[in-house]
LUMDO-48777 format. One record per residue: residue number from 1; residue in one letter; chain; y, x negated, z of N, C-alpha, C, CB in turn. Coordinates in steps of 0.05 Angstrom, whole numbers, plus 5000, padded with zeros to 4 digits. Glycine has a CB too. Layout:
% LUMDO-48777
ATOM_seq_type_mol_n_north_n_east_n_up_ca_north_ca_east_ca_up_c_north_c_east_c_up_cb_north_cb_east_cb_up
ATOM_NUM_A_A_Y_X_Z_Y_X_Z_Y_X_Z_Y_X_Z
...
END
This chain:
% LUMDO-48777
ATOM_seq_type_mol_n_north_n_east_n_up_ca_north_ca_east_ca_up_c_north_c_east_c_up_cb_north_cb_east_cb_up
ATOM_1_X_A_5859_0309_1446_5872_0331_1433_5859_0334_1405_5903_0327_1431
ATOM_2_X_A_5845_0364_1400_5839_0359_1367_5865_0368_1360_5812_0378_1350
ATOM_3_X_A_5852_0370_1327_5867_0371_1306_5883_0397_1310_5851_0370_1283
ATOM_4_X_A_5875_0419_1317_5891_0440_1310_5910_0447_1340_5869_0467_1298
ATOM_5_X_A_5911_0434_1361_5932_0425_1390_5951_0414_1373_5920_0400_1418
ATOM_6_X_A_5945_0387_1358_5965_0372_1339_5988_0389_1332_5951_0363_1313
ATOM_7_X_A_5974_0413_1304_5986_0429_1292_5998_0437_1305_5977_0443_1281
ATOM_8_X_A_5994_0452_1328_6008_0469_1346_6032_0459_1364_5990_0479_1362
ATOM_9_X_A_6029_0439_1368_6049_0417_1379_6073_0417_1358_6034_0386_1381
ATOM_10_X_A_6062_0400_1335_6079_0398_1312_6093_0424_1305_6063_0389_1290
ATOM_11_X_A_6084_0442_1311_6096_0469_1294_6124_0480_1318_6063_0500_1291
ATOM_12_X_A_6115_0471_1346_6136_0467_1369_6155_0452_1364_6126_0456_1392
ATOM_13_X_A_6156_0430_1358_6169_0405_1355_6190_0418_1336_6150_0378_1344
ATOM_14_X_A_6181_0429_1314_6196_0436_1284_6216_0460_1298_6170_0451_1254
ATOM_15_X_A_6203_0471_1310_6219_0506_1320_6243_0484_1341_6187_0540_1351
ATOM_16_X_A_6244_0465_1365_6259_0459_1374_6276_0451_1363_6253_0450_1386
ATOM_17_X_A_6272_0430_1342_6286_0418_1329_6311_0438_1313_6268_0404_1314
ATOM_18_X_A_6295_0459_1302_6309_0475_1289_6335_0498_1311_6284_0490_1273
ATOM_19_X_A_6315_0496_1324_6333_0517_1345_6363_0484_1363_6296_0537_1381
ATOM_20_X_A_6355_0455_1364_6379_0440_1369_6397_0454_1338_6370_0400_1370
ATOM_21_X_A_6382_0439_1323_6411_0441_1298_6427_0470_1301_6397_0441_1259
ATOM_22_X_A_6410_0491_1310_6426_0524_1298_6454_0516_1324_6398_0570_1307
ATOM_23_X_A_6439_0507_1350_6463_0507_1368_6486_0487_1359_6455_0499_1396
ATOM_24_X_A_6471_0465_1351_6503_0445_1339_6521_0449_1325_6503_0424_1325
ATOM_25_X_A_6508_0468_1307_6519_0483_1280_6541_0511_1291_6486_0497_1261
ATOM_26_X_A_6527_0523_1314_6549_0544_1330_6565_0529_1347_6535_0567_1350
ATOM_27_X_A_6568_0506_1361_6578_0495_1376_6600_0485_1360_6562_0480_1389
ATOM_28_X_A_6594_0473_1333_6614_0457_1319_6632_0477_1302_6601_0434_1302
ATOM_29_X_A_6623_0494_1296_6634_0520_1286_6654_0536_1310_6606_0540_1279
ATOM_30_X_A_6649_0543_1339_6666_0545_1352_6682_0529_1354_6661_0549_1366
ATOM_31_X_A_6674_0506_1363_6695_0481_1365_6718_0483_1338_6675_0449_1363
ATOM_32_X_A_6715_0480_1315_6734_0478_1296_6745_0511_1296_6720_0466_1267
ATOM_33_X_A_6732_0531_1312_6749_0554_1305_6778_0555_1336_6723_0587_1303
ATOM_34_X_A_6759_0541_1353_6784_0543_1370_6803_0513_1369_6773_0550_1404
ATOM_35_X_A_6797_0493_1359_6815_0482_1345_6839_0495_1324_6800_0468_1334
ATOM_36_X_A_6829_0510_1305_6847_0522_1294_6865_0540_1310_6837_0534_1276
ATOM_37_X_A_6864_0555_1330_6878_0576_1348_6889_0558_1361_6863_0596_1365
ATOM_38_X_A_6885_0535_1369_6905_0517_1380_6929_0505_1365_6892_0498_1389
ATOM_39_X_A_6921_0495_1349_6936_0482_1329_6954_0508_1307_6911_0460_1312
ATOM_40_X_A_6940_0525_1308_6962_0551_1287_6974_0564_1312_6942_0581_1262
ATOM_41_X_A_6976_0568_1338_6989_0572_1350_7010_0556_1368_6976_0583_1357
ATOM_42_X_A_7004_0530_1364_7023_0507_1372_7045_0501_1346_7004_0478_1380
ATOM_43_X_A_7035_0507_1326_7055_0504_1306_7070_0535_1305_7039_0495_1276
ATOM_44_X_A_7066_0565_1310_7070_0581_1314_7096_0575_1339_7047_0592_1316
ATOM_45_X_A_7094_0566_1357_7100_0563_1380_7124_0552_1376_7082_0550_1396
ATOM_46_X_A_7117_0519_1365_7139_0503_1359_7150_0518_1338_7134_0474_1353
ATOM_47_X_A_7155_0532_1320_7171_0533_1310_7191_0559_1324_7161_0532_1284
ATOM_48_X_A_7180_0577_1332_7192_0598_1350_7218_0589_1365_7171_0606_1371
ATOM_49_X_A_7199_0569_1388_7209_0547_1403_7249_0537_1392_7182_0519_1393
ATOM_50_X_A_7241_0526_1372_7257_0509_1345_7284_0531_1340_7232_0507_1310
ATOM_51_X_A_7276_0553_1340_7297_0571_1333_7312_0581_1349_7292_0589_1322
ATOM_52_X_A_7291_0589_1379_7307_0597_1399_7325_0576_1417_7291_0612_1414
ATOM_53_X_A_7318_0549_1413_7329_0529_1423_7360_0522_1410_7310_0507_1420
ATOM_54_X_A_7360_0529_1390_7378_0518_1364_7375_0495_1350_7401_0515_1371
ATOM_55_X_A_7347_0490_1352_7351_0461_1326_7349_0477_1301_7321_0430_1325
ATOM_56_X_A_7343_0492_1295_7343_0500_1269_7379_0513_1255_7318_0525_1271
ATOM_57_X_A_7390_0518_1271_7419_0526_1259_7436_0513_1279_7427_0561_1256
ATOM_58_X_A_7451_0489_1263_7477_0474_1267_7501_0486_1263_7478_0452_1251
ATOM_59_X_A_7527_0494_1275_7541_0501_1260_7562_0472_1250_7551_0525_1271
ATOM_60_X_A_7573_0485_1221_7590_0460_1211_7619_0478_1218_7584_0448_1170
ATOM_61_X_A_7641_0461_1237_7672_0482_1233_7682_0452_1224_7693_0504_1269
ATOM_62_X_A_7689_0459_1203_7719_0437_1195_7711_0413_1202_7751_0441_1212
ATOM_63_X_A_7688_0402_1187_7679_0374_1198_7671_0368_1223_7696_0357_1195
ATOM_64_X_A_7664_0396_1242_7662_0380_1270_7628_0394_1271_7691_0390_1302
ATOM_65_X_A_7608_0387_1279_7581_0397_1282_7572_0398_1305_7563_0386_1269
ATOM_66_X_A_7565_0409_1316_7568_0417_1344_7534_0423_1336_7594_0446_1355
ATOM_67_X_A_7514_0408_1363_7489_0405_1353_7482_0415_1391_7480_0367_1334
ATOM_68_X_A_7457_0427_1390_7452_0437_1417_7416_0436_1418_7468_0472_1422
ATOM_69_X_A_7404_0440_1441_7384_0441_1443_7382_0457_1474_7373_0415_1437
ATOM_70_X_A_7368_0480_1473_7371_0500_1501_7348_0514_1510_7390_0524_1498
ATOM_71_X_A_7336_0509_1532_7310_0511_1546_7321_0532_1570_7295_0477_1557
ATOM_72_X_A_7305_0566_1571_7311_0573_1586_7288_0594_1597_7334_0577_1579
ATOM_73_X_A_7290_0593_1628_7273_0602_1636_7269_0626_1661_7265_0582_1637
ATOM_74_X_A_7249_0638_1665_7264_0675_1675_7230_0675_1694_7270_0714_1633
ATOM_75_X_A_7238_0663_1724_7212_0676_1735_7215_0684_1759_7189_0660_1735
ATOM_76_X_A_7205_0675_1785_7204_0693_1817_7231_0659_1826_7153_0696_1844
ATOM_77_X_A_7243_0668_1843_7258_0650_1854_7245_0638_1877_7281_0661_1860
ATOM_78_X_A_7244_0612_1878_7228_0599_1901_7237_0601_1921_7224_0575_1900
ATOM_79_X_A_7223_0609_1942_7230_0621_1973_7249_0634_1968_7238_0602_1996
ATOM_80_X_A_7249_0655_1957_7272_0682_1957_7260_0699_1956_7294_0687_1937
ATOM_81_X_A_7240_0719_1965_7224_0744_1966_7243_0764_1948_7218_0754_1999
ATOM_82_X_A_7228_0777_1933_7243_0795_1916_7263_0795_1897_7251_0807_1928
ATOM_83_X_A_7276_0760_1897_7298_0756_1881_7277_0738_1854_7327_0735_1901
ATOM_84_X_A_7294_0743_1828_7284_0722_1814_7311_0703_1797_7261_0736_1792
ATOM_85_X_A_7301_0686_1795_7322_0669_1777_7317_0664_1745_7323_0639_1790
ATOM_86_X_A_7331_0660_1730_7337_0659_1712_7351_0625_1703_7351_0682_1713
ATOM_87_X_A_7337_0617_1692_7352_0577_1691_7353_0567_1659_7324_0546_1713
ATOM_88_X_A_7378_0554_1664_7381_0540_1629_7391_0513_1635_7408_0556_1604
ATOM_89_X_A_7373_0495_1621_7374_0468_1613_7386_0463_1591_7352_0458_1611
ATOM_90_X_A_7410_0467_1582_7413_0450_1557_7423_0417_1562_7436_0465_1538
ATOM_91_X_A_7423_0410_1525_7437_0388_1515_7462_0395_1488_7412_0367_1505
ATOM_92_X_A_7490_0379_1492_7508_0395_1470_7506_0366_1461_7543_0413_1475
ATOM_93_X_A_7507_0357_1433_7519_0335_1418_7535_0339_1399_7502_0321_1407
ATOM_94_X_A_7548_0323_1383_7567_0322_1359_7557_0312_1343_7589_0310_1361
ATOM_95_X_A_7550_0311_1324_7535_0298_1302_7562_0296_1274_7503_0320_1293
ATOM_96_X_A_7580_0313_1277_7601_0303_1265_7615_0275_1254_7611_0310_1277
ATOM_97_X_A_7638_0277_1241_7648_0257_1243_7674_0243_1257_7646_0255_1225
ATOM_98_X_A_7681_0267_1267_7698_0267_1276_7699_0266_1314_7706_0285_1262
ATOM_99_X_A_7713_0259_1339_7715_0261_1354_7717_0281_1369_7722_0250_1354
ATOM_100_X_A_7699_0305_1388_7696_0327_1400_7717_0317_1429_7660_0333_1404
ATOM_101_X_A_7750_0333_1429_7767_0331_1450_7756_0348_1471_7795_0338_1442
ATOM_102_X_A_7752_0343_1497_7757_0363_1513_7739_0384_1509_7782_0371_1509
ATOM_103_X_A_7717_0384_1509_7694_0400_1504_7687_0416_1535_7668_0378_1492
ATOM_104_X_A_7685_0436_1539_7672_0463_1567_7655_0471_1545_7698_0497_1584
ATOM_105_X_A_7634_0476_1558_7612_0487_1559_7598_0507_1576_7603_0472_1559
ATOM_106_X_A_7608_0533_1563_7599_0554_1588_7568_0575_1583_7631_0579_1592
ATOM_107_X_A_7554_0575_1611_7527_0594_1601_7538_0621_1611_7492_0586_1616
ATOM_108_X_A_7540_0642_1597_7543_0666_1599_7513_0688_1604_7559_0670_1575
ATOM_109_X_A_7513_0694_1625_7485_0713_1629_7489_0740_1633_7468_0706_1653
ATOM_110_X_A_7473_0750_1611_7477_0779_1615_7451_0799_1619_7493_0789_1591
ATOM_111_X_A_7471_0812_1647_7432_0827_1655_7445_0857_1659_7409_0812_1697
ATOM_112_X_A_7435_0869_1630_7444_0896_1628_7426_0917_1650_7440_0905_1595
ATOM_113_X_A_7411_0902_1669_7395_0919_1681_7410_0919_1704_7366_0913_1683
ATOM_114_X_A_7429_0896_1714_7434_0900_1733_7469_0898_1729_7418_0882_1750
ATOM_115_X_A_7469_0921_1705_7505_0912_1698_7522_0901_1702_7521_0920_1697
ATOM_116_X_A_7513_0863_1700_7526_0844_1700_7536_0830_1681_7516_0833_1710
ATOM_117_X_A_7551_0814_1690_7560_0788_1660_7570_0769_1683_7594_0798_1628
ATOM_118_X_A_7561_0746_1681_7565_0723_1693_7568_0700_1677_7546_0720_1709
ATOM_119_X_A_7588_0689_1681_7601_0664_1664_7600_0633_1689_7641_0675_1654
ATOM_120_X_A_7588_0614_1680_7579_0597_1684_7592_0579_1673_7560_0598_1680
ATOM_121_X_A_7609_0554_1684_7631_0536_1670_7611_0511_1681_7672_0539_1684
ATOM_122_X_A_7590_0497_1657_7582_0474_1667_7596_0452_1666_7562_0470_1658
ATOM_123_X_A_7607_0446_1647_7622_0427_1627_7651_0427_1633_7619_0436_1597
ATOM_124_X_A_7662_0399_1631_7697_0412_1636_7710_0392_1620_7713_0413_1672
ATOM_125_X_A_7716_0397_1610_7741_0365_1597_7724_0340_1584_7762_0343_1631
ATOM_126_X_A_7700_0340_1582_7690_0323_1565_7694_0315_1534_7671_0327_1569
ATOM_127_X_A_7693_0287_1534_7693_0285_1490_7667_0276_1486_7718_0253_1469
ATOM_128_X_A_7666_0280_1465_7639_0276_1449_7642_0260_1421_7625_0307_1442
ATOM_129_X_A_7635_0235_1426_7638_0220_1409_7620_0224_1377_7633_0196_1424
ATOM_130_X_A_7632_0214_1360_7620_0223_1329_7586_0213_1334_7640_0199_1296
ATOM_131_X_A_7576_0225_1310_7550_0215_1307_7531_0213_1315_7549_0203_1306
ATOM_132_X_A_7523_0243_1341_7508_0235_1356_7514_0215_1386_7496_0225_1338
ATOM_133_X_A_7535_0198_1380_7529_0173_1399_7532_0179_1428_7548_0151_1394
ATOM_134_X_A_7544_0196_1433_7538_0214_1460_7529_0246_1463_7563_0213_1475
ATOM_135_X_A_7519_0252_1485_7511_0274_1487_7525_0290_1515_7481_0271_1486
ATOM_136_X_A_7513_0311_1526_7520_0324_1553_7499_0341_1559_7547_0340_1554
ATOM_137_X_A_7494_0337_1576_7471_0361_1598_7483_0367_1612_7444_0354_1616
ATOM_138_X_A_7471_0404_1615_7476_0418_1636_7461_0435_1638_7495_0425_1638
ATOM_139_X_A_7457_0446_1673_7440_0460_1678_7461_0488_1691_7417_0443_1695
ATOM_140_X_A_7447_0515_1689_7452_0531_1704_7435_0550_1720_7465_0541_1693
ATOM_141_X_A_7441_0574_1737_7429_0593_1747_7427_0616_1753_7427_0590_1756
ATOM_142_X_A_7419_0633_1745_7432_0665_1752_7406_0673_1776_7432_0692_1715
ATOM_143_X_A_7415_0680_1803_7398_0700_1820_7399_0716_1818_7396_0703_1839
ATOM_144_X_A_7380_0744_1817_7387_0771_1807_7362_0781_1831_7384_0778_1767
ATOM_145_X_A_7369_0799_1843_7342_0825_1853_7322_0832_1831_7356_0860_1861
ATOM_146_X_A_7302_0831_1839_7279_0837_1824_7278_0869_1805_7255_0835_1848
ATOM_147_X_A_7268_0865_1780_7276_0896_1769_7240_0904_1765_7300_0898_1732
ATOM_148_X_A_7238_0928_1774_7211_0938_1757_7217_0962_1742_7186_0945_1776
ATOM_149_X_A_7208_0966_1716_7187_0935_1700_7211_0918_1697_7167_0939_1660
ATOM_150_X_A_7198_0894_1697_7210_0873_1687_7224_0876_1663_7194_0855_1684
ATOM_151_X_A_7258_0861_1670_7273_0863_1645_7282_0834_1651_7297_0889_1640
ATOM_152_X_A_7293_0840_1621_7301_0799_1619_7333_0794_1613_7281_0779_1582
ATOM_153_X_A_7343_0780_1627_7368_0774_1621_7379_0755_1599_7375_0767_1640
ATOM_154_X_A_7396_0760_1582_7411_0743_1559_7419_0715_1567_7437_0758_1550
ATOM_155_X_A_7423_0703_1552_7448_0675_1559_7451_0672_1543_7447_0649_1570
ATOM_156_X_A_7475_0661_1528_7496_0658_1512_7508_0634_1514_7514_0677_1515
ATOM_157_X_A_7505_0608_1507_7518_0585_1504_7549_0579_1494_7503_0573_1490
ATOM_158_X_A_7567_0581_1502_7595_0582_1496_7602_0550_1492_7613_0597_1521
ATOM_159_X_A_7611_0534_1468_7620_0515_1468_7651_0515_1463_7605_0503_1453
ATOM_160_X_A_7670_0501_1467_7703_0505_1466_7712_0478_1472_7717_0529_1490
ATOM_161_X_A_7722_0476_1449_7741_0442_1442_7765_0452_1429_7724_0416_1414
ATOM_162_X_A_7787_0431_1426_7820_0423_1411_7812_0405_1392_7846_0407_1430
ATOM_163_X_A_7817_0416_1373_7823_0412_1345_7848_0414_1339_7810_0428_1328
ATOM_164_X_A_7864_0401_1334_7890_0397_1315_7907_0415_1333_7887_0409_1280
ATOM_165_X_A_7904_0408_1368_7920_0423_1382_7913_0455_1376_7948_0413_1375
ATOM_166_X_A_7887_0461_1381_7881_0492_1375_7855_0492_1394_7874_0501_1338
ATOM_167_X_A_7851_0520_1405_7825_0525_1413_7806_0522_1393_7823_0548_1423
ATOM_168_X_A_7781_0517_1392_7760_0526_1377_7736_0527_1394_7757_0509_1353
ATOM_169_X_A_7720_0552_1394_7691_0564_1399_7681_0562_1382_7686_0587_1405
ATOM_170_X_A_7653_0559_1394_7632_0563_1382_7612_0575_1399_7626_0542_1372
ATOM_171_X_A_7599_0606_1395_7582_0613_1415_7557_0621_1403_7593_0632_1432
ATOM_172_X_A_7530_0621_1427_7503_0625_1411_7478_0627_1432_7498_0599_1389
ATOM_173_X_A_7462_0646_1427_7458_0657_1437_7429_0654_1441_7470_0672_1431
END
């Protein structure tokens, strides 16, 4: 090989090299841009998440805190052609200090498309000890005929305890 193959080689070598770095440089540049869309939309998410669940608003009545967490979900009903369901997972706790008597817990669903209101009694006569130290799950279900377009049905979490020989609610939505 003379001298000027060398050059020409070398002058290859430089262009490859240059053309690896431009791709690492776009590669790592995408990479940290869809990192960010992940991560500002997972924090987006969770906090959404956070509000519609209810960790973000406790209510306080008269020393009693009534603490909830509610996962609910609206898609095709399995093996039911044309029907879809509608499902809620919660959890109720007390974080109070006081002792939760006799706690029902009802999911209320409302599907103005199919001018309904359906009340759901998961809960019946349970206490809920101070502090957190116990909790309660419950699940429910609404089947409804399929609407087009798609509309979405409400639920409404109804909590109801005795206090000082009195009803007390608490509902949310």
């Amino acid at each position: 090989m003379d001298q000027s193959e060398q050059v020409g080689v070398g002058k290859m070598e430089n262009k490859i090299k240059i053309l690896v770095i431009g791709v690492m440089i776009a590669a790592i540049t995408f990479g940290v841009i869809i990192v960010g869309i992940i991560v500002g939309g997972f924090a987006l998410f969770n906090f959404t998440v956070q509000e519609e669940s209810g960790m973000v608003a406790e209510p306080q009545v008269s020393g009693m805190d009534i603490s909830y967490d509610v996962v609910c979900t609206q898609g095709a009903a399995e093996n039911l052609t044309g029907m879809e369901s509608v499902k809620v997972h919660g959890t109720v706790w007390n974080t109070g200090d006081e002792e939760l008597k006799n706690i029902t817990v009802t999911v209320i669903f409302t599907d103005t498309a199919h001018d309904r209101v359906v009340r759901q009694t998961v809960v019946k006569g349970v206490d809920l000890l101070p502090d957190g130290a116990a909790s309660v799950e419950f699940d429910a279900e609404y089947l409804r005929e399929l609407t087009i377009p798609k509309t979405s049905v409400d639920e409404t979490i109804q909590v109801n305890w005795i206090e000082d020989q009195k009803l007390k609610t608490f509902t949310t939505r």
